[in-house]
N, C-alpha and C positions, 0 to 999 in steps of 0.2 A: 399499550406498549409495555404496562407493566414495569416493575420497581427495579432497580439494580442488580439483583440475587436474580430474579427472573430473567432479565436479560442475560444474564453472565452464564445460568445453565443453559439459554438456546444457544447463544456461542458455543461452549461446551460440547453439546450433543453435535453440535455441525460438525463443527472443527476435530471432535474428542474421538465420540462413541463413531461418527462417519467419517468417509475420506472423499471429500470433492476433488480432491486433487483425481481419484481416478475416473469421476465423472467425464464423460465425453465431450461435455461443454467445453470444460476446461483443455484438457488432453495433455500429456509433458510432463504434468507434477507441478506445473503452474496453477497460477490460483487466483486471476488478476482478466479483466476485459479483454484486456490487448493494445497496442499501439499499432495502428493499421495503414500508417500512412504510404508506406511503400509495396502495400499488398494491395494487387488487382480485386476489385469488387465486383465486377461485370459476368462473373463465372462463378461455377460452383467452388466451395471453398472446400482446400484439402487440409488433413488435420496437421499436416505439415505448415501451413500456411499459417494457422488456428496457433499451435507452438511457436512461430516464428514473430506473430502480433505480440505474445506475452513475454517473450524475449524481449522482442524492441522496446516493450514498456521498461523494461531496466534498463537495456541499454541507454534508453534518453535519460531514465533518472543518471547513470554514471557520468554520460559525458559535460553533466552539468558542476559533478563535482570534480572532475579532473584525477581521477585517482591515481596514485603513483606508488612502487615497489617501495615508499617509506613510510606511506600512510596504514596507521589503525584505523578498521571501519569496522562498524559497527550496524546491524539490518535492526530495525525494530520491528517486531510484527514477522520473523522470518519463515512461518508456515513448515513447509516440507524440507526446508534449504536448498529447494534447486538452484532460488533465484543466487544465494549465498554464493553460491557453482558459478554463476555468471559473473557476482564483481571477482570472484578469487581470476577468473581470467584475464582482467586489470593487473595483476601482479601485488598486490597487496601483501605486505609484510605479517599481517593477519587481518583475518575475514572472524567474526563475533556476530554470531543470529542469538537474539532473545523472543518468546517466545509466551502468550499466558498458559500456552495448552500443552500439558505435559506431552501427549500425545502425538501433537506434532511435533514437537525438540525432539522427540524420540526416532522417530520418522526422518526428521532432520540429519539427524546422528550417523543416520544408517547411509541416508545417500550422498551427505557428502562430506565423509570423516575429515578432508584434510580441514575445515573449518571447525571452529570452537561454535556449540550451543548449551543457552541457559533457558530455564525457566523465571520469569520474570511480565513484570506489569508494568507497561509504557510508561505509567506514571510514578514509577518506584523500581529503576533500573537497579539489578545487581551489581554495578562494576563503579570504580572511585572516581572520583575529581581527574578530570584531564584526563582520560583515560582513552581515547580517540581522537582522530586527525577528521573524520568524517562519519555522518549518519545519515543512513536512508532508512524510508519505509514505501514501502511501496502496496500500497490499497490493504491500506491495514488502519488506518485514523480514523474511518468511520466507525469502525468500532469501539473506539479508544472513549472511558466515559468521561476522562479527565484531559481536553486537550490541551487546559493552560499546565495542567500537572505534567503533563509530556513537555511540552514547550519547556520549561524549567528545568526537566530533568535532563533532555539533551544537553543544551545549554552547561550543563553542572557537569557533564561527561565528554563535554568538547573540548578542548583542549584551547587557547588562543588563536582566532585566526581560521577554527576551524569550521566547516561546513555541513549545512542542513539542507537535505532534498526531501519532499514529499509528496507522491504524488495519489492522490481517489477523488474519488464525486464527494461534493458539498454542497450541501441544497442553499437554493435563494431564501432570502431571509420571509419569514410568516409562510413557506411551503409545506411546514411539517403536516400540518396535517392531510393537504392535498396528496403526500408521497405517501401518506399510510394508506390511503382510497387506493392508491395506484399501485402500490410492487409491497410485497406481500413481507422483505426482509427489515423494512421500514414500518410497518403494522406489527411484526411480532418484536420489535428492539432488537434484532442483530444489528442493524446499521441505524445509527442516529441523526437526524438533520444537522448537521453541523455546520455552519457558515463560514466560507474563506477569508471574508473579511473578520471574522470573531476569532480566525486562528492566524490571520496575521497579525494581530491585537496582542493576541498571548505569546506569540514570537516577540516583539517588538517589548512588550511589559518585563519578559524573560531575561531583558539583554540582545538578544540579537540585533542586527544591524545589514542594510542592504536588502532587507525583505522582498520579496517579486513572488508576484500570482501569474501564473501564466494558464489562459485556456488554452487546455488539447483535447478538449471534445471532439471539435473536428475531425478527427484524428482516433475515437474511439467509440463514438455510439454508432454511426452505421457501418464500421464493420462487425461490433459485434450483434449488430441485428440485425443482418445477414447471415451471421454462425449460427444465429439461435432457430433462423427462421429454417432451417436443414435440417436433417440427420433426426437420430434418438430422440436428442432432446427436446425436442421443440414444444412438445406436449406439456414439458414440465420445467421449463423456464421463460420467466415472465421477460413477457418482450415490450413491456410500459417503458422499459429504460428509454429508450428511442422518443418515445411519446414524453417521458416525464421532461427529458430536452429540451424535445421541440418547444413545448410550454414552456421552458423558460423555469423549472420547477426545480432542476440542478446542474450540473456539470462539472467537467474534470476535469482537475486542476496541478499543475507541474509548482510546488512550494519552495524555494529555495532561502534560503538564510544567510549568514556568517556570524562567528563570534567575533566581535572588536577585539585590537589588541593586536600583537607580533606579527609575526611575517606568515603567510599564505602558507607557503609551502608546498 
């Protein structure tokens, strides 16, 4: 798996020197499984469909934070900023994507100016104390090497009151090794076994309050292993996700929080 500098350059090249976002897998400029719950399975999948799973993955993370035309939000891990695209349609008084890969903020920038993008490291945010009303990420914490340092740093940029959503896969605890046998981005350290209970730990250690793990697996590994199993791709994306499930080996998880203190809003 390799030491931290080694991991951070295959990030890098992924995210940097490539663009999945134009990968066919993906389709949209999304960057994410998908949320498949209201999409037919029993047929071929159109890439209309495929865009519409990755959408509804933020949609669920939004409707958990309630966003409102007074709230700052804040995306951590905000890729290309399509997804930024989808909460600014909530009405948000400002939309803020951060970002480790120069690469992408730049990409960000271009498609969707009317939101603010930074360069920065989940666990060492550029922006002050209280600086936001809400914060998402959305499948972007398995990569993250520090996630009590993330846990802290939202927390230090939430304002009172305010709310955490996160939703990716997290492996069962003692899987790591079995997920590096099985899917190839777990073997080379793009994505790290990280546990839901280890990061509601660092929520909860952070200050937050009202913590909730919720599985939406259901709801995302066989549709998209049914996407994988079609098209272009198929030759060149590992379809263990499915498999690494069914075993019990990880799954995906919807993270919610709150900061103690004032009023909701």
């Amino acid at each position: 798996m390799g030491d931290h500098s080694t991991r951070a350059e295959v990030r890098r090249r992924t995210y940097g020197e490539r663009d999945l976002a134009a990968l066919h897998v993906f389709a949209g400029g999304f960057i994410n499984f998908g949320y498949w719950r209201d999409i037919p399975l029993d047929g071929t999948l159109t890439v209309d469909q495929r865009i519409a799973a990755q959408q509804a993955l933020y949609d669920t993370v939004l409707d958990t934070l309630h966003v409102t035309s007074d709230h700052r939000v804040l995306e951590v891990g905000c890729g290309q900023g399509v997804g930024a695209r989808t909460v600014l349609e909530r009405g948000p008084r400002l939309v803020h994507g951060v970002d480790l890969v120069p690469e992408q903020v730049q990409r960000a920038r271009q498609n969707t100016p009317e939101a603010l993008f930074s360069v920065g490291a989940a666990d060492d945010l550029p922006f002050g104390d209280d600086s936001f009303d809400r914060v998402l990420s959305v499948e972007a914490a398995q990569h993250f090497e520090d996630l009590g340092g993330f846990a802290r740093e939202c927390a230090r940029v939430l304002r009172p009151g305010g709310r955490l959503a996160v939703t990716t896969f997290f492996a069962a605890p003692g899987a790591e090794a079995e997920l590096r046998e099985l899917l190839k981005t777990f073997e080379n350290g793009m994505d790290l076994a990280h546990t839901v209970d280890g990061f509601g730990t660092d929520l909860r250690t952070a200050g937050f309050v009202d913590v909730r793990a919720e599985s939406i697996g259901a709801h995302v590994w066989e549709g998209l292993d049914r996407w994988l199993a079609q098209g272009p791709h198929r030759d060149h994306w590992d379809r263990n996700w499915l498999r690494a499930a069914r075993r019990g080996l990880l799954d995906y998880h919807l993270v919610t929080a709150r900061q103690p203190a004032g009023s909701e809003g």
